[in-house]
Backbone bond lengths (Angstrom), bond angles and torsions (degrees), N, CA, C in turn:
res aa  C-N    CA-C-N  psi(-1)  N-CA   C-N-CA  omega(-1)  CA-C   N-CA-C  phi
1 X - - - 1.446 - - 1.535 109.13 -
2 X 1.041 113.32 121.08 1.688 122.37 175.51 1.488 114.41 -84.02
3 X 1.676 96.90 110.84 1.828 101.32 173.17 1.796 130.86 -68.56
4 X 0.767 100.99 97.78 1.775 91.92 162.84 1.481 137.05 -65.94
5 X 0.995 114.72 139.11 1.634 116.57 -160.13 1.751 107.65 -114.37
6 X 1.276 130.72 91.49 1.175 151.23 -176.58 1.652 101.79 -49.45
7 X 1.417 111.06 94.52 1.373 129.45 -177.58 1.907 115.09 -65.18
8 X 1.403 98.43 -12.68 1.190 99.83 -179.22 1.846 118.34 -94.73
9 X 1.449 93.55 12.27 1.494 80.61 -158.36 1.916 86.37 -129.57
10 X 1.381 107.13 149.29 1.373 122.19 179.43 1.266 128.43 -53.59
11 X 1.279 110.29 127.90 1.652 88.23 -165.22 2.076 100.87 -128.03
12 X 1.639 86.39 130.11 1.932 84.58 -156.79 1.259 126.49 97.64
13 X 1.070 136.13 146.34 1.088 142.41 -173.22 1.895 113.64 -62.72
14 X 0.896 159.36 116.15 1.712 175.58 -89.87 1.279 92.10 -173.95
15 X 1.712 113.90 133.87 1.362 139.27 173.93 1.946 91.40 -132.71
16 X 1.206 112.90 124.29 1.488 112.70 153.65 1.158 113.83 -91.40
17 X 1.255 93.59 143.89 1.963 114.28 -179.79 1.532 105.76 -110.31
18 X 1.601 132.19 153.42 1.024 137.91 -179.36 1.729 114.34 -83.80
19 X 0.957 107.74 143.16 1.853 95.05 -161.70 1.751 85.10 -96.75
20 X 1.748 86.05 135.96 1.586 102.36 -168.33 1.770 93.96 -106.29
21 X 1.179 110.07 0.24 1.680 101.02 177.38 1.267 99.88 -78.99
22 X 1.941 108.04 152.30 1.289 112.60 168.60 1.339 115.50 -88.76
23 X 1.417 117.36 176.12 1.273 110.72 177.22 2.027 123.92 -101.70
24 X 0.681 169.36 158.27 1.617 159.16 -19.72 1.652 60.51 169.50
25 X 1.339 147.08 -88.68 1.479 130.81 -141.64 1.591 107.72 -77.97
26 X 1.575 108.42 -20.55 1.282 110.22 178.52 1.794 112.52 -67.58
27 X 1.088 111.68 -18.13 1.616 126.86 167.80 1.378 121.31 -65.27
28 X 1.160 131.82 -27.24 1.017 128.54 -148.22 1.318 103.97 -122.83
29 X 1.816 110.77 71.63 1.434 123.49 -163.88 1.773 92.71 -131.52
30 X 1.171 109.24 173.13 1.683 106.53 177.66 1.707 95.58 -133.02
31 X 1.606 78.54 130.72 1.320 111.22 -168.67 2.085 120.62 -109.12
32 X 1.370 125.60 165.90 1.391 95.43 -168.81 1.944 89.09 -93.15
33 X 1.264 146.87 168.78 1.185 146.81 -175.49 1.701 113.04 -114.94
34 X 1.297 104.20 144.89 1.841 119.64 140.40 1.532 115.56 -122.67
35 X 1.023 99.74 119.49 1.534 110.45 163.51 1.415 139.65 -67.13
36 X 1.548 113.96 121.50 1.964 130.27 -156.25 1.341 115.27 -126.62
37 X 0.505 98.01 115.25 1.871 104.01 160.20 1.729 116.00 -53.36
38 X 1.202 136.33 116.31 1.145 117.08 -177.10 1.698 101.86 -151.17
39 X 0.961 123.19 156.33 1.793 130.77 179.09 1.770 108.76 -126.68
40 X 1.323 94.74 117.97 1.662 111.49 -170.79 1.768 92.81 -122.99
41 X 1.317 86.71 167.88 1.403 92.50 -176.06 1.382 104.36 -81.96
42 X 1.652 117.21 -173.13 1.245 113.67 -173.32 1.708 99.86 -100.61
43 X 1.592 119.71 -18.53 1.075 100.93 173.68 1.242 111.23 -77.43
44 X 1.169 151.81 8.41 1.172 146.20 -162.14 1.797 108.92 -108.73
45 X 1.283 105.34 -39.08 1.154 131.39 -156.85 2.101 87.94 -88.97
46 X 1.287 121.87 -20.78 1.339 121.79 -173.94 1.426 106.84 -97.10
47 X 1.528 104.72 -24.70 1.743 108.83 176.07 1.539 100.80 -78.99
48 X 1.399 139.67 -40.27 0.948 114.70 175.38 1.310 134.95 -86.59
49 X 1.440 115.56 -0.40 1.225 124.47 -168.20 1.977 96.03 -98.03
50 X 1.757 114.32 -2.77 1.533 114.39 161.78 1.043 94.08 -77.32
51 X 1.315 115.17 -88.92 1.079 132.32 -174.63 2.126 130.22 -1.72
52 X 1.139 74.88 -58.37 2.001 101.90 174.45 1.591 102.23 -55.63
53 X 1.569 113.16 -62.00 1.567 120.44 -170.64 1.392 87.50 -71.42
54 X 0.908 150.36 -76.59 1.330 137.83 -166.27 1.821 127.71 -47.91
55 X 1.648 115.92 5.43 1.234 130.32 160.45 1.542 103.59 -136.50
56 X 1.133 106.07 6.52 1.874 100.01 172.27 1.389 111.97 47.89
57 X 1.428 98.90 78.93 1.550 126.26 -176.00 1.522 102.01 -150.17
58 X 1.678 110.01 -176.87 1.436 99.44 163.82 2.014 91.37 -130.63
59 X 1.815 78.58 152.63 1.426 76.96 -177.74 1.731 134.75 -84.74
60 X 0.941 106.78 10.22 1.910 106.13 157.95 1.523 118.12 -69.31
61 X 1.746 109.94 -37.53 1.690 99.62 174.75 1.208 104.25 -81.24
62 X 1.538 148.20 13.00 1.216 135.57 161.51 1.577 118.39 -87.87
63 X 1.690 104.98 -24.94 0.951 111.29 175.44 1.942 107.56 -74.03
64 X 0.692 85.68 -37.05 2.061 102.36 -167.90 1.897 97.93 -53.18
65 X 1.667 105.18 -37.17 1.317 116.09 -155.57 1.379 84.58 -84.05
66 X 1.272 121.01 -40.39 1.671 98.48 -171.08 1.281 102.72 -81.49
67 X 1.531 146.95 -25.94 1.318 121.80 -165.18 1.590 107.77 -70.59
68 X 1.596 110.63 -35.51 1.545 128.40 164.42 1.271 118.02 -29.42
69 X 1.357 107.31 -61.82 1.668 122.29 176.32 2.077 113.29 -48.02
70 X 1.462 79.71 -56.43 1.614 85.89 176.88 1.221 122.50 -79.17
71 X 1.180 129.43 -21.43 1.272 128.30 163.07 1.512 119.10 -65.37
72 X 1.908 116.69 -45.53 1.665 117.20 149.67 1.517 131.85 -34.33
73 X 1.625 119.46 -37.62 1.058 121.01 -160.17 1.726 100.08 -87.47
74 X 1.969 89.33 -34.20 2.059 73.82 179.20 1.208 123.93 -103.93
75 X 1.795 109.53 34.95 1.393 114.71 177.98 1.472 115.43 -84.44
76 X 1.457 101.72 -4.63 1.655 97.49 -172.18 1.284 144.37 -100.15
């Protein structure tokens, strides 16, 4: 008899973690800069470039704010 394994259901014991990402307005702070060369995807680069016009920002300091954020959270 062949078992099936119910993909919807938890498997192991589950710990929630607090989500340390900021959110899309939490980005949109001014920060002091260094300038990088870097290659992102294009979907990535299209979510933030909604995102940005839709709080009237531009989207590289949103990007800048989250690497900031994440780089804060695992400095400690």
């Amino acid at each position: 008899m062949k078992r099936t394994i119910d993909v919807n259901k938890p498997i192991g014991k589950m710990t929630r973690i607090n989500d340390f990402l900021p959110t899309p307005e939490e980005l949109a702070i001014p920060e002091k800069k260094v300038k990088v060369t870097i290659s992102l995807s294009e979907e990535s680069i299209d979510f933030f470039k909604r995102i940005a016009k839709q709080h009237h920002t531009k989207y590289q300091k949103m990007i800048r704010n989250l690497l900031d954020k994440y780089a804060l959270q695992h400095s400690h």
